[in-house]
N, C-alpha and C positions, 0 to 999 in steps of 0.2 A: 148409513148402514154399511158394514161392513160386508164383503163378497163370502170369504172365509173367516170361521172361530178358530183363535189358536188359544187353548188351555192356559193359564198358568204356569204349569209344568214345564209345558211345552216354549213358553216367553223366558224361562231361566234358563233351560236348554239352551234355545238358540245362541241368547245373549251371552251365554260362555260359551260357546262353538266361535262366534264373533271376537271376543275377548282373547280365543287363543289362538285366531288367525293375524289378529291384529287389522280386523275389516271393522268397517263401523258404516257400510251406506244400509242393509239391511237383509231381510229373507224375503225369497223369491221363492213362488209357486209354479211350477209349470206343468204339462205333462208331454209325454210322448207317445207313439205308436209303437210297440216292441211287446214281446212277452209272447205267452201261450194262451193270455186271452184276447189283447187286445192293447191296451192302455198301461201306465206305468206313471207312477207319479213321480215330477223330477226339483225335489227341495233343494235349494242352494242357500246358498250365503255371498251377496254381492256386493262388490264397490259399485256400481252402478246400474242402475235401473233399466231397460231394457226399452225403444221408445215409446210404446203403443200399451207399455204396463199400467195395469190400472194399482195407484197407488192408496193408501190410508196407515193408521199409526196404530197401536195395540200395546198400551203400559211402554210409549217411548220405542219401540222397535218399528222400524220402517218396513212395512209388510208390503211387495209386490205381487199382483199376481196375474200372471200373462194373459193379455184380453182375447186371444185365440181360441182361448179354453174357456172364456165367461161362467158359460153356460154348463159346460161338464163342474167346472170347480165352484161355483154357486152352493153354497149347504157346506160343503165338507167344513169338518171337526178335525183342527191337527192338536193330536194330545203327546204326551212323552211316557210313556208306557213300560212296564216289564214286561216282557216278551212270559208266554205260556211253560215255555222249555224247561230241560233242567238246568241251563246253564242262567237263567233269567237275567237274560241281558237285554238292558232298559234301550228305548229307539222311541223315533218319530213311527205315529201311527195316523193313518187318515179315514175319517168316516165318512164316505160318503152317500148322502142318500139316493143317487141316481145310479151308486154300482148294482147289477144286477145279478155277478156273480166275482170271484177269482180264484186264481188259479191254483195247482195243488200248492205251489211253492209261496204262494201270497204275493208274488213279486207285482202282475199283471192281472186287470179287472175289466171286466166288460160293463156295457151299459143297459139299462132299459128301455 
C-alpha cells in the first residue's frame, strides 16, 4: 500500500517536469514548517533519494516520501489541476485529510 495517491494527471506532470530536467531517480514529498498557518508542502524532483525516505513505484515513477512526515502525509491525493482563477493555470494540488484548515493564500495548512 502506498503512503500517498498521485492522480494520473499528476504521474504525466511530473514525468515531464523529469524529462525536462533531465532527472530520472524520482518525486519527492516532503513538508516543512513555514507560512501563516503552519505547514507547507515541499514537492521536488530528485536524483537521489533522501536516506530514511520511504520509497514505492506509481505507473514506473519512483515516489519518495519523507518518513518524518509519515504520519501528516499518510491520505494525501497529489492531483494536476487548473487552478480556479482567471488566468487557469494548471499546478500540483494536495488533498489532505488531516489539514484542518489553510491559509488565505493556499500556500500554508494546519492540522487537526
Amino acid at each position: 500500500m502506498s503512503i500517498i495517491t498521485i492522480t494520473d494527471a499528476a504521474v504525466v506532470h511530473i514525468k515531464n517536469m523529469m524529462a525536462k530536467q533531465n532527472q530520472n531517480a524520482g518525486f519527492r514529498l516532503s513538508i516543512k514548517k513555514t507560512g501563516c498557518s503552519g505547514y507547507s508542502y515541499v514537492p521536488d524532483i530528485v536524483t537521489e533519494p533522501k536516506q530514511n525516505d520511504i520509497h514505492f513505484v506509481v505507473d514506473n515513477l519512483n515516489v519518495y516520501v519523507d518518513s518524518s512526515y509519515e504520519e501528516i502525509l499518510t491520505g494525501v491525493i497529489v492531483d494536476y489541476v487548473a487552478d480556479n482563477t482567471a488566468l487557469k493555470q494548471k499546478r500540483l494540488v494536495f488533498i489532505n485529510p488531516h489539514e484542518k484548515n489553510r491559509c488565505g493564500c493556499g500556500e500554508s495548512f494546519t492540522l487537526e
